[in-house]
MMTF fields as JSON, N, C-alpha, C and O atoms, coordinates in Angstrom:
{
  "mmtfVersion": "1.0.0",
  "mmtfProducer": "UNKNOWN",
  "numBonds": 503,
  "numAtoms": 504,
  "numGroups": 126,
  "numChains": 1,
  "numModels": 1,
  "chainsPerModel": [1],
  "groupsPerChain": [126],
  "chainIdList": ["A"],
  "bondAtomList": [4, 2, 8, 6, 12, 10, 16, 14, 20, 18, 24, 22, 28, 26, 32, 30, 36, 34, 40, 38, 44, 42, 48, 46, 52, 50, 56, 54, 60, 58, 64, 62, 68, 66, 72, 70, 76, 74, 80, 78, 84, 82, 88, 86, 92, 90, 96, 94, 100, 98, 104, 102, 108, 106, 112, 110, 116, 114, 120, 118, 124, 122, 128, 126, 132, 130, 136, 134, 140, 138, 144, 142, 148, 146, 152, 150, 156, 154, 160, 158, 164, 162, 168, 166, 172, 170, 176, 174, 180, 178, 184, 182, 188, 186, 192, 190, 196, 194, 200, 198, 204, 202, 208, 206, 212, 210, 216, 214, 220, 218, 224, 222, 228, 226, 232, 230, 236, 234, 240, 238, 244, 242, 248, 246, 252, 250, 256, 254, 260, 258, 264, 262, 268, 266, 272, 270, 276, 274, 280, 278, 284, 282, 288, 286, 292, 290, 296, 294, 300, 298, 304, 302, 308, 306, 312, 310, 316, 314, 320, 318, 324, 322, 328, 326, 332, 330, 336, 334, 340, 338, 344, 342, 348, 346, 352, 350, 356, 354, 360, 358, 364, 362, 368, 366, 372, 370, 376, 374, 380, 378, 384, 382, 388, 386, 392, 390, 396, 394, 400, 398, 404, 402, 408, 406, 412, 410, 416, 414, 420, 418, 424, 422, 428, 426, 432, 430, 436, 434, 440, 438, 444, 442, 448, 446, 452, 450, 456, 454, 460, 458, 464, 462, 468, 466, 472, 470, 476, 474, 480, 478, 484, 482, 488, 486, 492, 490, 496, 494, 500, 498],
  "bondOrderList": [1, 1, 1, 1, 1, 1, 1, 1, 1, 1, 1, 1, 1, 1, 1, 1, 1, 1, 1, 1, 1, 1, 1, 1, 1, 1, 1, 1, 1, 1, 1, 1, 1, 1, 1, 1, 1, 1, 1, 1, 1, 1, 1, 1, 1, 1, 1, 1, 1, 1, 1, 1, 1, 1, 1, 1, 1, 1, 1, 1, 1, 1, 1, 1, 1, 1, 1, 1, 1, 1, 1, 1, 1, 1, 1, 1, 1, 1, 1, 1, 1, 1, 1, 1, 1, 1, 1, 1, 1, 1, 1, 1, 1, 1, 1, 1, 1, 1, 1, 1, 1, 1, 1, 1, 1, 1, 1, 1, 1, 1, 1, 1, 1, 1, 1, 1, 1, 1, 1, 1, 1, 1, 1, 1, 1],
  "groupList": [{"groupName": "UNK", "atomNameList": ["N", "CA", "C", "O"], "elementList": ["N", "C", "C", "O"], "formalChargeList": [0, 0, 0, 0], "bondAtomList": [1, 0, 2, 1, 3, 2], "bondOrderList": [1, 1, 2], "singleLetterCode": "X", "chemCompType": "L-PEPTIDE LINKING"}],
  "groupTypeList": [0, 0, 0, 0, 0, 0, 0, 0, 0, 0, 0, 0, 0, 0, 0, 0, 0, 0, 0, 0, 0, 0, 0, 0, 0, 0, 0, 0, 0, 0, 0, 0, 0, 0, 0, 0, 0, 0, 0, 0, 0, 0, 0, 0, 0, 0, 0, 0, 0, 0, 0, 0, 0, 0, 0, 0, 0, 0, 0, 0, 0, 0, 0, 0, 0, 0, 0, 0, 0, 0, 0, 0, 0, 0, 0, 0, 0, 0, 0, 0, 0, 0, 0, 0, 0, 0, 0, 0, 0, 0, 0, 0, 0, 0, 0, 0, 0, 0, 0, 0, 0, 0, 0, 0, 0, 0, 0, 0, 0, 0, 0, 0, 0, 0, 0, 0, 0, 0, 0, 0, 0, 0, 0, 0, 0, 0],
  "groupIdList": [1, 2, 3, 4, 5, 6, 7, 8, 9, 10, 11, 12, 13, 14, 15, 16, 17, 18, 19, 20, 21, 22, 23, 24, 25, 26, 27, 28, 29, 30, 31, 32, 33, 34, 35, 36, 37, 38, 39, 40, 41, 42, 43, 44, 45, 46, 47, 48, 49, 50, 51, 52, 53, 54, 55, 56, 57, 58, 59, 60, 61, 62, 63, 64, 65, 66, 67, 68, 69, 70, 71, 72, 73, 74, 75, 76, 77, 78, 79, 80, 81, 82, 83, 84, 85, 86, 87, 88, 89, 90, 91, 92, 93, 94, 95, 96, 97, 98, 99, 100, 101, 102, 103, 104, 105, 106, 107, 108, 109, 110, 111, 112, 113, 114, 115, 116, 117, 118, 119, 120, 121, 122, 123, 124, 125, 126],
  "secStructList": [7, 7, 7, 1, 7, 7, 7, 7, 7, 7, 7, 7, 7, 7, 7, 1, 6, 6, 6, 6, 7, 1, 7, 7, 4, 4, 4, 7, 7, 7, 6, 6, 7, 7, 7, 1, 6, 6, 2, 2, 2, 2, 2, 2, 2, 2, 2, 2, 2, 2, 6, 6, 1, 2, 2, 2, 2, 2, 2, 2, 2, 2, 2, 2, 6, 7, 1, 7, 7, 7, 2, 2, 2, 2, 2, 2, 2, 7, 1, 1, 7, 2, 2, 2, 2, 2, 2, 2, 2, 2, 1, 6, 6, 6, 6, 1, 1, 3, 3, 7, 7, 5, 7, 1, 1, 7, 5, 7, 7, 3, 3, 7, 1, 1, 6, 6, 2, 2, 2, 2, 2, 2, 2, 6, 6, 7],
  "xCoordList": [7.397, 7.115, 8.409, 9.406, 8.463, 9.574, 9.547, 8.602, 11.124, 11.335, 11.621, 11.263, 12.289, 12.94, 11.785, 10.741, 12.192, 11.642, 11.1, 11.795, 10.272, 9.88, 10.359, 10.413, 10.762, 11.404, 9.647, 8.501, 10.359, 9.143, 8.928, 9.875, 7.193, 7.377, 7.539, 6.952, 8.067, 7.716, 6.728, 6.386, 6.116, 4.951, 5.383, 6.245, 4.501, 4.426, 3.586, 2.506, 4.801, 3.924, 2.976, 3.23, 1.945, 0.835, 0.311, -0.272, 0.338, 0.138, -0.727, -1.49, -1.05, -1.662, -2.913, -3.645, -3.62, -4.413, -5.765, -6.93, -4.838, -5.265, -5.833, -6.741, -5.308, -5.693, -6.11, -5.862, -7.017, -7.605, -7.043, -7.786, -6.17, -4.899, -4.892, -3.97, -6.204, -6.04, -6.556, -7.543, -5.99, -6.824, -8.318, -8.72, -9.137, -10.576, -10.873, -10.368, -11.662, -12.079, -12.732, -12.789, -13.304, -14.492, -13.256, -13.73, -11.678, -11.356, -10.169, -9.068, -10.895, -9.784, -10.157, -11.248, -8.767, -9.485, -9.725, -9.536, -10.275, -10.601, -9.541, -8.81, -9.348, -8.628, -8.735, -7.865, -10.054, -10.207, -10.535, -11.51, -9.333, -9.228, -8.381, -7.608, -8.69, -7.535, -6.495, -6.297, -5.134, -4.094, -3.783, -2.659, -4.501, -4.404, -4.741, -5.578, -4.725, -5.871, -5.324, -4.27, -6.714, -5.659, -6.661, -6.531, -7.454, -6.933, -6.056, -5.499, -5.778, -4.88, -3.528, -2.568, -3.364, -1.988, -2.022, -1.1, -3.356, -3.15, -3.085, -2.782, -3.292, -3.592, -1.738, -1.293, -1.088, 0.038, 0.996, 1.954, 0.874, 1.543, 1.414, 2.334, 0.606, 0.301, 1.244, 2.338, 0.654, 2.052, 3.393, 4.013, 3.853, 4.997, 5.892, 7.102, 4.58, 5.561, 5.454, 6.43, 4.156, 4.753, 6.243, 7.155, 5.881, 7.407, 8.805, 9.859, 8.662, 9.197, 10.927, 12.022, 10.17, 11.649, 12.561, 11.895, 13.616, 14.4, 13.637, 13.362, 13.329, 13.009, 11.82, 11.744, 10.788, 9.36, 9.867, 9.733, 10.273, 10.891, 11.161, 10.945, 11.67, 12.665, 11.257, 11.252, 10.271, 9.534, 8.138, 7.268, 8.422, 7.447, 8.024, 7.405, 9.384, 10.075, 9.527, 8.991, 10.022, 9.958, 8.491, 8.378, 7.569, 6.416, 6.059, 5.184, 6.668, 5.934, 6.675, 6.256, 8.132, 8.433, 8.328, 8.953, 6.997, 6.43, 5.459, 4.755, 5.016, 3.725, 2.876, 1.712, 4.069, 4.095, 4.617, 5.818, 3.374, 4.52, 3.752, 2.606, 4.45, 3.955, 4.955, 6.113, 4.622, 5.346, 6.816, 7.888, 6.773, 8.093, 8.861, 10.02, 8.572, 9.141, 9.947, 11.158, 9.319, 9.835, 10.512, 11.659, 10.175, 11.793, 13.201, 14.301, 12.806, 14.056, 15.2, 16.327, 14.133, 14.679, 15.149, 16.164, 14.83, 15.087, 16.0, 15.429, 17.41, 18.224, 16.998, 17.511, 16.064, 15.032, 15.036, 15.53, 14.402, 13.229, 11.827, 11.55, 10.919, 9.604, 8.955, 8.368, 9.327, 8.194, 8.185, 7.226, 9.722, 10.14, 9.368, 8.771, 9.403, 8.954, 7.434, 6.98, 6.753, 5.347, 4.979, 4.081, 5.731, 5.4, 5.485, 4.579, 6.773, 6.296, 5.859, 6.167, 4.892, 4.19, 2.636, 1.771, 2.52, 1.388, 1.192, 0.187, 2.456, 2.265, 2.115, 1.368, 2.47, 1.856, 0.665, 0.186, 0.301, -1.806, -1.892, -1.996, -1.903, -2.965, -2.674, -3.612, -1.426, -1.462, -2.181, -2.35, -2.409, -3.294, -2.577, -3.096, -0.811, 0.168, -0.239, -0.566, -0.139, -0.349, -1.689, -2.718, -1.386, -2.963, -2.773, -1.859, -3.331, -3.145, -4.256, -5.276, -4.194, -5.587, -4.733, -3.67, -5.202, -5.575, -5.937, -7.118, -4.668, -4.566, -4.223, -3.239, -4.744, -4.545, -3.782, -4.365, -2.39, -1.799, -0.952, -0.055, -1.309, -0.549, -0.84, -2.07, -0.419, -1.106, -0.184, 1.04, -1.029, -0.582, -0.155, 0.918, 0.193, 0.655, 1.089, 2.09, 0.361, 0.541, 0.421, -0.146, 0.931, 0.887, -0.02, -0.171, -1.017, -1.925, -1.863, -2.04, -1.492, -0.932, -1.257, -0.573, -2.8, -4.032, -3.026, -2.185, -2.928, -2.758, -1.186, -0.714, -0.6, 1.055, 1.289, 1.995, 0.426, -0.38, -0.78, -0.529, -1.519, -1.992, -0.922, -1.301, 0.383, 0.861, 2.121, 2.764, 2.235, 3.18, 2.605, 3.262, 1.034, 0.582, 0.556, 0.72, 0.262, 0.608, 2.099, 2.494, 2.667, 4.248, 4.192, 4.527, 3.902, 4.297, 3.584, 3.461, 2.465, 1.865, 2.873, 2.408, 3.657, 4.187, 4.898, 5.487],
  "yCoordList": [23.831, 23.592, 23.65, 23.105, 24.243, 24.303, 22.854, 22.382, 22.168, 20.892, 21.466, 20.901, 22.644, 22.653, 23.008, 23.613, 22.492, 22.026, 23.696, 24.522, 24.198, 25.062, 24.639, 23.418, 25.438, 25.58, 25.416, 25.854, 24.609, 24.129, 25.48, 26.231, 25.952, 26.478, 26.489, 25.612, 27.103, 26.866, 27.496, 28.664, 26.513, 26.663, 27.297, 26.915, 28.669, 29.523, 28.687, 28.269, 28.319, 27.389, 28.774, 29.953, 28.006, 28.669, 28.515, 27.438, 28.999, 28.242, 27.468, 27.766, 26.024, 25.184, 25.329, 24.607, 26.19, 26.545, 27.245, 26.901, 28.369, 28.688, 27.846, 28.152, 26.866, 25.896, 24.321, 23.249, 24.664, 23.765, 22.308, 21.332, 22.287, 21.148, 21.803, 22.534, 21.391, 20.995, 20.503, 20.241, 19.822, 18.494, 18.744, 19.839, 17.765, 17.717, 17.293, 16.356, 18.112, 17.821, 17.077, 16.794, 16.669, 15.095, 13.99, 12.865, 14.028, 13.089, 13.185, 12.635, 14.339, 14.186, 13.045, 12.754, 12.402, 11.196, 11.857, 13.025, 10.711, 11.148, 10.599, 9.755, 11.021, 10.592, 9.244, 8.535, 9.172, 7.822, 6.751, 6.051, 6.366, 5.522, 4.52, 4.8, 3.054, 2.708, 2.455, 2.852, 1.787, 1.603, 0.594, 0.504, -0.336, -1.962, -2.756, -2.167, -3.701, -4.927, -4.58, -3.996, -5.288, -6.033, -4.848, -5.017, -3.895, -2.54, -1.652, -1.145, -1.284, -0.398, -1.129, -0.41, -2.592, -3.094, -2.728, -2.025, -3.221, -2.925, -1.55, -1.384, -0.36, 0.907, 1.6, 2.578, 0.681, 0.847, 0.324, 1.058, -1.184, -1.746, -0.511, 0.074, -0.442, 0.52, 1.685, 1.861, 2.646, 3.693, 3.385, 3.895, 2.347, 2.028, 1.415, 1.278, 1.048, 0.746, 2.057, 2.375, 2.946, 4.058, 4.926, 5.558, 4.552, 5.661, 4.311, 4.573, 3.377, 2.354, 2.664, 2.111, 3.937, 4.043, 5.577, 6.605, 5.629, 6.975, 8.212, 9.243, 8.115, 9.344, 9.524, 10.728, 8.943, 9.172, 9.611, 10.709, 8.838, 9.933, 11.572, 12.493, 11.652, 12.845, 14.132, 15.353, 13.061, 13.759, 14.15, 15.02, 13.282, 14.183, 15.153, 16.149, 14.911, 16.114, 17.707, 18.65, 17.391, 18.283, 19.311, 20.509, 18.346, 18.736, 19.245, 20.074, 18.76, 19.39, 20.538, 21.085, 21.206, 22.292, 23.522, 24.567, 22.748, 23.897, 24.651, 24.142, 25.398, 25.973, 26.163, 26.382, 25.96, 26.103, 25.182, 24.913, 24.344, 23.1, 22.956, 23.379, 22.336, 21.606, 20.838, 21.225, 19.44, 18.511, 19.183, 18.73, 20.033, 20.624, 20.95, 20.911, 21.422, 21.914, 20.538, 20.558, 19.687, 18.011, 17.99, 18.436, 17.703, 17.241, 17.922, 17.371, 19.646, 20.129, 20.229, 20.718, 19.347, 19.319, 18.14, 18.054, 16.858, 16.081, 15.054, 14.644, 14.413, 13.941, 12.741, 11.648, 12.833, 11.967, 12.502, 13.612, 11.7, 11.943, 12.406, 12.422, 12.841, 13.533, 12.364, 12.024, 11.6, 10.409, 9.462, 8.78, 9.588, 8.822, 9.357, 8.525, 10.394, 11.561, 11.446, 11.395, 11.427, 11.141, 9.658, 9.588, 8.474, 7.588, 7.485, 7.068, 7.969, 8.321, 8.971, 9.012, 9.714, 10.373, 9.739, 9.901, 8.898, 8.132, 7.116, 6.426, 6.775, 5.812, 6.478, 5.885, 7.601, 8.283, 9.106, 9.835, 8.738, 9.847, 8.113, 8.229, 7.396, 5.839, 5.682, 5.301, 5.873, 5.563, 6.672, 6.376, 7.61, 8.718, 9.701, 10.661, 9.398, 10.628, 12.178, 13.278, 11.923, 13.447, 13.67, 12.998, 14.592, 15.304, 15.983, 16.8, 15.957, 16.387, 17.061, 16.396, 18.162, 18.643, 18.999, 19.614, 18.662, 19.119, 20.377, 20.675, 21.433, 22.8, 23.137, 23.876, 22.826, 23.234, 21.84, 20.768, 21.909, 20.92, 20.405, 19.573, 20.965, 20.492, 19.915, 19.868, 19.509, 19.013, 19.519, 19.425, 20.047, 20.644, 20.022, 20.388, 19.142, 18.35, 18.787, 19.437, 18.403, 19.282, 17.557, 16.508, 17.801, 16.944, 16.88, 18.026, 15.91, 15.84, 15.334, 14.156, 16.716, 16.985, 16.095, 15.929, 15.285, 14.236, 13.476, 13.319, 12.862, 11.646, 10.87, 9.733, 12.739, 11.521, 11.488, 10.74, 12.578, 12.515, 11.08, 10.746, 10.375, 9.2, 8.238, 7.189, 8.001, 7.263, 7.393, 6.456, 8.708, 8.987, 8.193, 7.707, 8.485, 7.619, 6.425, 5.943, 5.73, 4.535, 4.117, 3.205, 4.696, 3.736, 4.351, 3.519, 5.317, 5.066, 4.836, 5.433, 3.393, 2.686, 1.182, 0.187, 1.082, -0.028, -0.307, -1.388],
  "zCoordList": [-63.035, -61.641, -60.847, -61.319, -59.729, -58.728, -57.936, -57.303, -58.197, -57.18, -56.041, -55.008, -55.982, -54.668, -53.452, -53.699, -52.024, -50.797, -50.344, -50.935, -49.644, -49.318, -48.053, -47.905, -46.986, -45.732, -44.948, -45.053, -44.277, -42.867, -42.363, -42.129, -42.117, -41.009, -39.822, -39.189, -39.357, -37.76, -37.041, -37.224, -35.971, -34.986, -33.891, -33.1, -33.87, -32.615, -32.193, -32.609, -30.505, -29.415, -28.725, -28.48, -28.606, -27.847, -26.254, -26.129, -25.468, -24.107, -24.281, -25.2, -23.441, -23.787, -23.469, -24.145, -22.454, -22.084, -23.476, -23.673, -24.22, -25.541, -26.502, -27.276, -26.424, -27.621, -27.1, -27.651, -25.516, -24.936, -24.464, -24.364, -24.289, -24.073, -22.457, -22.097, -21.411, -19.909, -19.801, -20.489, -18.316, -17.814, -17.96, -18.352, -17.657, -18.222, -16.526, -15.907, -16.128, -14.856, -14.362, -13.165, -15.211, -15.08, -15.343, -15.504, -15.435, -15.157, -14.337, -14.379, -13.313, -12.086, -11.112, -10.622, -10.953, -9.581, -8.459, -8.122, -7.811, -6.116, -5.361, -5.88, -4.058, -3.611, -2.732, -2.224, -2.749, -1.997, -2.855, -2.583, -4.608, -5.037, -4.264, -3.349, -4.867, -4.106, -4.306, -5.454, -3.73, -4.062, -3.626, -3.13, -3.642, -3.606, -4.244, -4.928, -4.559, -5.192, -6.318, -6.572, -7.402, -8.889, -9.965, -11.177, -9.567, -10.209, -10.129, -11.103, -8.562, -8.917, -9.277, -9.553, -9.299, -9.581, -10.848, -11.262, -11.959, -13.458, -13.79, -14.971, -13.057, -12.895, -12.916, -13.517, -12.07, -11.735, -12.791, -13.032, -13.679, -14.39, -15.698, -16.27, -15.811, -17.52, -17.08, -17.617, -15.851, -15.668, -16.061, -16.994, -15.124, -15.543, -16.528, -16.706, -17.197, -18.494, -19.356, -20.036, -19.366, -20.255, -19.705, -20.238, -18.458, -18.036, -18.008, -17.43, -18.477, -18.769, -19.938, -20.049, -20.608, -21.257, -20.992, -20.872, -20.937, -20.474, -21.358, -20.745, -22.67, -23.632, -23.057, -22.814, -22.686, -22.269, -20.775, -20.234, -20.447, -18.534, -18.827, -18.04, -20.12, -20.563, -21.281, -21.44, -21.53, -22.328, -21.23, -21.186, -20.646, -19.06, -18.344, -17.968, -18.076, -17.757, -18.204, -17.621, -19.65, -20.505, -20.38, -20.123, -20.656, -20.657, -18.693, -18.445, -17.86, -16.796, -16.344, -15.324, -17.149, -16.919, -17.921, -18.103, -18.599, -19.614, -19.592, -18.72, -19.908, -20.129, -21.81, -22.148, -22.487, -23.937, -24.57, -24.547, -25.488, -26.015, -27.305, -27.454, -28.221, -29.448, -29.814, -29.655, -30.448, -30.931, -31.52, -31.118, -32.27, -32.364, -31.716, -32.127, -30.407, -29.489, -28.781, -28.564, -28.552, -27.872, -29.422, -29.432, -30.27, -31.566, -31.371, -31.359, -31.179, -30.721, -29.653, -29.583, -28.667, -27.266, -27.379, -26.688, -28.092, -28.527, -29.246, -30.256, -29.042, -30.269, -31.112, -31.352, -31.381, -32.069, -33.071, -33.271, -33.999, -35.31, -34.532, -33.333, -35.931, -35.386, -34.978, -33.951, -36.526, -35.979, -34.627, -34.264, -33.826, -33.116, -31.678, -30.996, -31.378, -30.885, -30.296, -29.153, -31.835, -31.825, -31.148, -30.309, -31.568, -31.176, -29.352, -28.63, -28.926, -27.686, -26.901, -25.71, -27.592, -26.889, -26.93, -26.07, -28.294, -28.17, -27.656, -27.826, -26.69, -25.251, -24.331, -23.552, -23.881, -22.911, -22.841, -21.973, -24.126, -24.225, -23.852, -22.631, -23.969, -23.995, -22.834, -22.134, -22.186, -21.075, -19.748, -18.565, -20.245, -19.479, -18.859, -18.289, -18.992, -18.47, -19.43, -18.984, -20.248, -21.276, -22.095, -22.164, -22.556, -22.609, -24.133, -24.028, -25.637, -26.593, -27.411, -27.594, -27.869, -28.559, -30.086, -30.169, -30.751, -31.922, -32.364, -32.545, -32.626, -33.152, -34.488, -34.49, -35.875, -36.969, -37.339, -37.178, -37.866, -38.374, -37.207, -37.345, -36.048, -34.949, -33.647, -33.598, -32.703, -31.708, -30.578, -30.485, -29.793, -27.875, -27.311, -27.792, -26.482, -25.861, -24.113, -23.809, -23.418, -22.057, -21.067, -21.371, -20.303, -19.079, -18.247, -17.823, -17.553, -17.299, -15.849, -15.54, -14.653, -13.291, -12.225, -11.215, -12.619, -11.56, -11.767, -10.882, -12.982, -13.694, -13.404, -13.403, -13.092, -12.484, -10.796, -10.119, -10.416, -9.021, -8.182, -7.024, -9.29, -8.827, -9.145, -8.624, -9.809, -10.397, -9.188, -8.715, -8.891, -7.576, -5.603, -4.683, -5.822, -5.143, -4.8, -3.679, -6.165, -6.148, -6.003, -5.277, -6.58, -6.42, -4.51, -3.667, -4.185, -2.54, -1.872, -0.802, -2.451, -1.6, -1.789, -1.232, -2.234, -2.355, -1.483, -1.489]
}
């Protein structure tokens, strides 16, 4: 049996569009949510703590001047680990900033345009 490591492949990023990683239109807001009271405050607290740390600021960046992304693509852009990577990005799918589908052994990862729309709203209702 061979010990030695077989070289990773690498993932041809795919536009995200291809591999179904866009916003979902049944969860675009309206605009006449509101931006007061003690939903949109909790509406507002969850944003901000996902954008709460510099790498997740870095990793929305990333993602909203892309068109083509896969988790590999954020590791390389990245001084992180994968796993480190992944974990923040799985504060920003819970928190509703990003958007991820499931492509083979990989996952899309696209930014979800309503979602920081409303989060820009809110902070300039404050």
């Amino acid at each position: 049996m061979n010990d030695q490591k077989t070289p990773a492949r690498r993932a041809i990023p795919k536009p995200c569009g291809l591999v179904g990683c866009v916003p979902v239109s049944s969860a675009v807001r309206r605009k006449s949510e509101p931006v007061e009271g003690a939903a949109a405050d909790a509406e507002l607290a969850a944003f901000t703590k996902a954008v709460g740390h510099p790498t997740r600021v870095q990793i929305l960046r990333l993602l909203a001047r892309r068109t083509t992304c896969v988790c590999g693509d954020l590791v390389d852009a990245l001084p992180l680990a994968q796993s480190t990577v992944s974990q923040h990005l799985k504060v920003l799918k819970a928190a509703g900033l990003v958007q991820g589908t499931i492509d083979g052994p990989r996952v899309c990862y696209c930014i979800r345009p309503e979602m920081l729309r409303r989060l820009k709203v809110l902070i300039a209702a404050l």
